[in-house]
C-alpha positions as CSV (number, residue, x, y, z in Angstrom):
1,X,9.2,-8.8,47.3
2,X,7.1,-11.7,45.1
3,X,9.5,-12.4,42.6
4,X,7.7,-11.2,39.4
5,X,7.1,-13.3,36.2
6,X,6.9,-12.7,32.5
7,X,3.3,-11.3,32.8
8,X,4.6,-8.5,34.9
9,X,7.9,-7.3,33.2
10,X,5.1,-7.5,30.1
11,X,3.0,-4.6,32.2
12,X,6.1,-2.9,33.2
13,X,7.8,-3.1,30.0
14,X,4.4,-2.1,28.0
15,X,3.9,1.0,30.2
16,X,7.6,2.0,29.7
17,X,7.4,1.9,26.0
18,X,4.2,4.1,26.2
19,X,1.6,1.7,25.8
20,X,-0.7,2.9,28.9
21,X,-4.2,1.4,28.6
22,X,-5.1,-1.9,30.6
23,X,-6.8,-3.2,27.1
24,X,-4.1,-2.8,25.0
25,X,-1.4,-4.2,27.6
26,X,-3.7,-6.6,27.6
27,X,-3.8,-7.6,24.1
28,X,0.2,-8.3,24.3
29,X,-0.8,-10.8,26.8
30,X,-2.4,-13.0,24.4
31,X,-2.2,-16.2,26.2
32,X,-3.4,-15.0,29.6
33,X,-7.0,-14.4,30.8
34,X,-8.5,-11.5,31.9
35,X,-8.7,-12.5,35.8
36,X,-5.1,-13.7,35.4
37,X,-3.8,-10.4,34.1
38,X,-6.0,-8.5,36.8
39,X,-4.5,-10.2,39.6
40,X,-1.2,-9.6,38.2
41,X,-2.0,-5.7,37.9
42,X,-3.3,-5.7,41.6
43,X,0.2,-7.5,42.9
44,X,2.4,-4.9,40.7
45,X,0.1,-2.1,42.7
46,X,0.3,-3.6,45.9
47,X,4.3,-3.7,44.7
48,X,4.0,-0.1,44.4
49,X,5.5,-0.6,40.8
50,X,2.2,1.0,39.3
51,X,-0.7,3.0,39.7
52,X,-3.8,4.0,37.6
53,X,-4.3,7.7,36.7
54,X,-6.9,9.0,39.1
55,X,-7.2,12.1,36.5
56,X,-9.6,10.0,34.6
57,X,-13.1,9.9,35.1
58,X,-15.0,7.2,36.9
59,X,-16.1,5.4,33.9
60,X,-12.5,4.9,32.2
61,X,-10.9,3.9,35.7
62,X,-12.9,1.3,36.1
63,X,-13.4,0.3,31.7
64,X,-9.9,1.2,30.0
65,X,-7.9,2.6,32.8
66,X,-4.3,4.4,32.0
67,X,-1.4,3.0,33.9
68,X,1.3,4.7,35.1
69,X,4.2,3.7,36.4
70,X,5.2,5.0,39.8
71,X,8.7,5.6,41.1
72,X,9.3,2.1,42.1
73,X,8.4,0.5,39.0
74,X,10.8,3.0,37.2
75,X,13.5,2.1,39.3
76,X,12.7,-1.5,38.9
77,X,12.6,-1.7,34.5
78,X,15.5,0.8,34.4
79,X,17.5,-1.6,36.9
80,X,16.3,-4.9,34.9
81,X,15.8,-3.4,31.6
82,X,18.0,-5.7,29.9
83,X,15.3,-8.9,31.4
84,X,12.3,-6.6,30.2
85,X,13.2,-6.0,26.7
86,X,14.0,-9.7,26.1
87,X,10.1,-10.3,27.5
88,X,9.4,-7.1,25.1
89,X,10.8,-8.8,22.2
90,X,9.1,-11.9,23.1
91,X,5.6,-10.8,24.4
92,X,4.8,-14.6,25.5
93,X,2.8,-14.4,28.3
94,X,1.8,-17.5,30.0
C-alpha cells in the first residue's frame, strides 16, 4: 500500500468527523491545489479507503460530490486514529 501523507489522513479524518463534501474537505486543505487534492482522492479510491455516494445525481457527483468512507478506510482511521487526530488538530496540508 502507498504510504499515505498528511493530505490523506486530512480526507480520512475530515470524512470521519462528518465533514463529507469534496469542497469543504477541501477548504481544510488550504495549502494544497485543486489537482493536488484530486489526485490524492483518486489514490485513497483506488486504496479502496473511500468512495463517492452514487445516490447523488449526476450534477453533484461530478460538482460537490459526498464522500464516504468505505470499510477499508474505517478500518484504517480507527487503527491510526491517534496519527489522524494529530493531522486533525493540525489541518496543515502541504
Amino acid at each position: 500500500m502507498d504510504k499515505l501523507d498528511t493530505i490523506d489522513y486530512v480526507i480520512l479524518a475530515s470524512v470521519k468527523n462528518g465533514v463529507k463534501k469534496y469542497t469543504s474537505i477541501f477548504k481544510n486543505c488550504k495549502k494544497t491545489n485543486a489537482g493536488k487534492f484530486r489526485e490524492h482522492v483518486n489514490k485513497l479510491e483506488d486504496l479502496s479507503m473511500i468512495t463517492i455516494d452514487s445516490s447523488e445525481s449526476w450534477f453533484v457527483r461530478n460538482t460537490n460530490p459526498s464522500i464516504i468512507l468505505k470499510k477499508d478506510g474505517v478500518k484504517f482511521v480507527e487503527d491510526n486514529i491517534l496519527k489522524i487526530k494529530e493531522y486533525w488538530n493540525s489541518l496543515d496540508c502541504k
